[in-house]
C-alpha positions as CSV (number, residue, x, y, z in Angstrom):
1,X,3.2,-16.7,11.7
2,X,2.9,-16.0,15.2
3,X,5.4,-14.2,17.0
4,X,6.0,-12.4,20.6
5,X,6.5,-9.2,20.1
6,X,7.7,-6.5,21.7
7,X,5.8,-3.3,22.2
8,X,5.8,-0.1,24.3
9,X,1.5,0.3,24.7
10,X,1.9,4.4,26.2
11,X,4.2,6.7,24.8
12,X,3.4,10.8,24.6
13,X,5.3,12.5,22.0
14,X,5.3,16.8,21.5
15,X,1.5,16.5,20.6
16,X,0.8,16.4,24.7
17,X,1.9,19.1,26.3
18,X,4.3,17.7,28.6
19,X,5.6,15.5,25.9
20,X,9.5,16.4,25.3
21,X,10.2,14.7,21.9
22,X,9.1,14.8,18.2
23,X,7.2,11.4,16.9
24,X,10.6,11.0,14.7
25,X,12.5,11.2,17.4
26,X,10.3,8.4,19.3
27,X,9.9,6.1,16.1
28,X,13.9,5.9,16.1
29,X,13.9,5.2,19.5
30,X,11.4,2.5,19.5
31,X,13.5,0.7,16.5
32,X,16.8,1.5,18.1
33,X,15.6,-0.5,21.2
34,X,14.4,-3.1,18.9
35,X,10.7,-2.8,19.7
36,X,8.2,-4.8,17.2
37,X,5.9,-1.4,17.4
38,X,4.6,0.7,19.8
39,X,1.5,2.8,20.6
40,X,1.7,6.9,20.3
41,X,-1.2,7.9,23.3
42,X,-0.8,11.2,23.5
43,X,-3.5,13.2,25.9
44,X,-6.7,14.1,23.9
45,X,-5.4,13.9,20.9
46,X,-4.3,11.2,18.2
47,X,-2.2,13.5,15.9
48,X,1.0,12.1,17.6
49,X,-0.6,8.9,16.6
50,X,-1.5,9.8,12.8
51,X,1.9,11.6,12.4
52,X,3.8,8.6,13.4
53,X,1.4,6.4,11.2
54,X,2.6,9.0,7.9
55,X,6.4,8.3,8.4
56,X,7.4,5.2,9.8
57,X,8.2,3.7,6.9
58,X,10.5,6.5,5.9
59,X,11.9,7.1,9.5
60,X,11.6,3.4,11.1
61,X,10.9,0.6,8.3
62,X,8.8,-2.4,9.6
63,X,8.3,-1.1,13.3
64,X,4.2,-1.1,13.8
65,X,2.4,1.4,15.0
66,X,-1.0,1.9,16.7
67,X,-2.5,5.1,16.9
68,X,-4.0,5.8,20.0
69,X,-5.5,8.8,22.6
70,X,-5.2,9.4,26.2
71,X,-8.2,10.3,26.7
72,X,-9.0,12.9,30.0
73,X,-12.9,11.5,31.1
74,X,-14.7,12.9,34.1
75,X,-13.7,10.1,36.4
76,X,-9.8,9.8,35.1
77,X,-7.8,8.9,32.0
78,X,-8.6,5.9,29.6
79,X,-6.3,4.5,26.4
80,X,-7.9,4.3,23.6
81,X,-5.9,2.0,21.0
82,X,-6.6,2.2,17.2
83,X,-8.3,4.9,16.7
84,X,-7.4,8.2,14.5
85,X,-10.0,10.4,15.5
86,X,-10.4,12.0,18.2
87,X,-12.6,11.5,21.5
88,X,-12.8,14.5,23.1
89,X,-12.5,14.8,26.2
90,X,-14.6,15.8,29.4
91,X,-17.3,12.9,28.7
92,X,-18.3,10.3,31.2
93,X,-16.5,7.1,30.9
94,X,-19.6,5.0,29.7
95,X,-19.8,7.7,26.8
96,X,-16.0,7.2,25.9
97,X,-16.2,3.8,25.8
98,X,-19.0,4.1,23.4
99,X,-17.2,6.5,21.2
100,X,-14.1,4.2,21.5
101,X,-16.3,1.0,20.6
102,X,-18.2,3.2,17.7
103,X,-14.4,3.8,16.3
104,X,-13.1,0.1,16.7
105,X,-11.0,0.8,19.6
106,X,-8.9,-1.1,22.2
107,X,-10.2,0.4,25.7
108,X,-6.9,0.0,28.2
109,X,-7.2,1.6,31.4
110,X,-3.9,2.7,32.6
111,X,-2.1,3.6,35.8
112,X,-5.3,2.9,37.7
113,X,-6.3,3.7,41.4
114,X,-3.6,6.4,41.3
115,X,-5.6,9.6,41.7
116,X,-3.4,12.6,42.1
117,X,-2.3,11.0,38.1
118,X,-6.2,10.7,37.2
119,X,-6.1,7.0,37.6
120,X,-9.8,5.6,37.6
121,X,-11.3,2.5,39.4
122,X,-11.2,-0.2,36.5
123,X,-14.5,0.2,34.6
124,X,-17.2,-1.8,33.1
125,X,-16.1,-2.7,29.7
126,X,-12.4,-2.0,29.8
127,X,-10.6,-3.9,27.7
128,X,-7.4,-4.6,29.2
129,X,-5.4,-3.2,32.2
130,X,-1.9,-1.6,32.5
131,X,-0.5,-3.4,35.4
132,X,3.1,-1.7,35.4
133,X,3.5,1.7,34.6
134,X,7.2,2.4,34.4
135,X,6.8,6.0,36.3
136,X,5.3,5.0,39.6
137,X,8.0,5.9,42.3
138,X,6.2,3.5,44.5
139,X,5.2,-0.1,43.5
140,X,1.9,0.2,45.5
141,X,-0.3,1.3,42.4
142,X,1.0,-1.2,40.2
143,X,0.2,-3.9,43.0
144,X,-3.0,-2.7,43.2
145,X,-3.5,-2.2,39.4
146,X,-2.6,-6.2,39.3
147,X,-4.9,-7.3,41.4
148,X,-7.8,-5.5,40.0
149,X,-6.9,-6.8,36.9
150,X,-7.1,-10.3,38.2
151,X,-10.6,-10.0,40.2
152,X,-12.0,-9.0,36.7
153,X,-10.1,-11.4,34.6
154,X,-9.2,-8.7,32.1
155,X,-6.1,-9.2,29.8
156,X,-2.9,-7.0,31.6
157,X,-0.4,-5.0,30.1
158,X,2.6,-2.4,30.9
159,X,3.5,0.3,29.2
160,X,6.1,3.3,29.6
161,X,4.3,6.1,30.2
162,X,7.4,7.7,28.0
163,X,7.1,11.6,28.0
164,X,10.7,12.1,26.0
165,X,12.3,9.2,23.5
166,X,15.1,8.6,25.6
167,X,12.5,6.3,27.7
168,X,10.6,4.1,25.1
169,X,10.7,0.7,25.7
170,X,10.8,1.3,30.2
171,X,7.8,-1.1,30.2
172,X,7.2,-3.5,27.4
173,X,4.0,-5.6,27.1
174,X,4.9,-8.9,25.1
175,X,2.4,-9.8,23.1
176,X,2.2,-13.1,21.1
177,X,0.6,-12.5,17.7
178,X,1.1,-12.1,13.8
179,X,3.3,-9.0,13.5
180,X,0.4,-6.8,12.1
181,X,-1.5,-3.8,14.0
182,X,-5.1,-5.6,13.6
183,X,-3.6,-9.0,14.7
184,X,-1.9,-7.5,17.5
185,X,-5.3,-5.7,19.0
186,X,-6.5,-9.1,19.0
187,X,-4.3,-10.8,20.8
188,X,-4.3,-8.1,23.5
189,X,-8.0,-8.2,24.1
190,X,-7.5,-11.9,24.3
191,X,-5.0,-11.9,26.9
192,X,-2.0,-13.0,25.1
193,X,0.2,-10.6,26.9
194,X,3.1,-10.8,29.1
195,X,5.5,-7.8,30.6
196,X,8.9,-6.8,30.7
197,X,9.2,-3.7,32.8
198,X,11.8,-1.3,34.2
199,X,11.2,1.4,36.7
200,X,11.5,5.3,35.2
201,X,15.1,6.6,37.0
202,X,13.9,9.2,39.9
203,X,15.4,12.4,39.0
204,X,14.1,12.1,35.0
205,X,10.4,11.4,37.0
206,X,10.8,14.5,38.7
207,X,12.5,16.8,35.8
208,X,9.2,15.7,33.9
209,X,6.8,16.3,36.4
210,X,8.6,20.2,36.8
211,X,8.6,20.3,33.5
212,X,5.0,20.3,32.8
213,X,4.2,22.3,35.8
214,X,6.3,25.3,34.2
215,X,4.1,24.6,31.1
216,X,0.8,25.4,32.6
217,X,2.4,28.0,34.6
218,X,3.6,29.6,31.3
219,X,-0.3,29.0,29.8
220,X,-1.6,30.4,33.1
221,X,0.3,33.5,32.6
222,X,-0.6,33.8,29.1
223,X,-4.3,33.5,29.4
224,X,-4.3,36.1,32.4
225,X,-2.5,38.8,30.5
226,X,-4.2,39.1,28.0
């Protein structure tokens, strides 16, 4: 039967390393907020993605899940959705679509045009586009992400951008399908998407950001000492 659902399509958990919260903690969030399922993209890596596939039904019964990467190309970030192994990162983007195509994937190309945050130019043989990210402070990316989306005719989407569980469900992509992971792919490479969006509260956006620059800083000061 089909259905619109509900789903958060960018969420980090503690597998990134500015992610604040453990997959459990995000899979209660997502059903808390009453979420049909949501996608675990952490950055170049799917572990948050495999994790959350080994306990949802223990921690949040029925709420789908999609495994997915953020993958860090040479030219900016992609989403891969669907995948469980990972694409490592530092390859052109021609070559990570072709990994993400030889894995069945679900290209997505999210917060584009937005360089300082790795955003890309929308490439050949992306599969969809987030249009709302819920942690621009300005709108003028998402704009911009819209109308590119348009000029190519490529299927749009929002997501969260979620770096602690608290967020989950900022940006939702509504998407009209069987409530199944395979079917919901589908639907979203087709276009049967719509968005329900929030924007991320300023002063969490900015205890993030300082939060992962004391990260690095911390890695930084690791690596040099020894």
């Amino acid at each position: 039967m089909m259905l619109m659902l509900r789903f958060d399509l960018h969420v980090h958990s503690n597998f990134s390393k500015d992610g604040l919260s453990s997959v459990e903690d995000i899979l209660r969030a997502a059903a808390a907020k009453g979420l049909a399922g949501l996608a675990i993209t952490d950055h170049n890596t799917t572990a948050g993605g495999r994790r959350a596939l080994e306990i949802v039904d223990k921690v949040a019964p029925g709420l789908i899940v999609i495994p997915g990467e953020e993958v860090s190309t040479k030219q900016g970030h992609l989403i891969v959705l669907g995948i469980t192994q990972d694409i490592p990162p530092g390859m052109t983007v021609d070559d990570t679509i072709k990994e993400a195509r030889r894995q069945g994937g679900l290209v997505v190309v999210p917060h584009p045009y937005n360089r300082p945050r790795h955003g890309m130019n929308i490439p050949e043989g992306a599969d969809a586009v987030e249009v709302y990210n819920s942690r621009y402070i300005l709108g003028m990316h998402n704009r911009m992400a819209r109308r590119g989306a348009k000029a190519r005719k490529l299927p749009e989407v929002s997501g969260s951008d979620a770096h602690q569980a608290s967020l989950v469900g900022s940006a939702i992509t509504l998407i009209k399908a069987e409530k199944n992971p395979k079917a919901v792919l589908e639907a979203i490479k087709e276009g049967k998407t719509g968005i329900d969006v929030r924007r991320t509260p300023l002063h969490i956006y900015a205890l993030q950001m300082a939060n992962g620059w004391a990260k690095k800083l911390r890695a930084f000061f690791i690596k040099i000492s020894k």
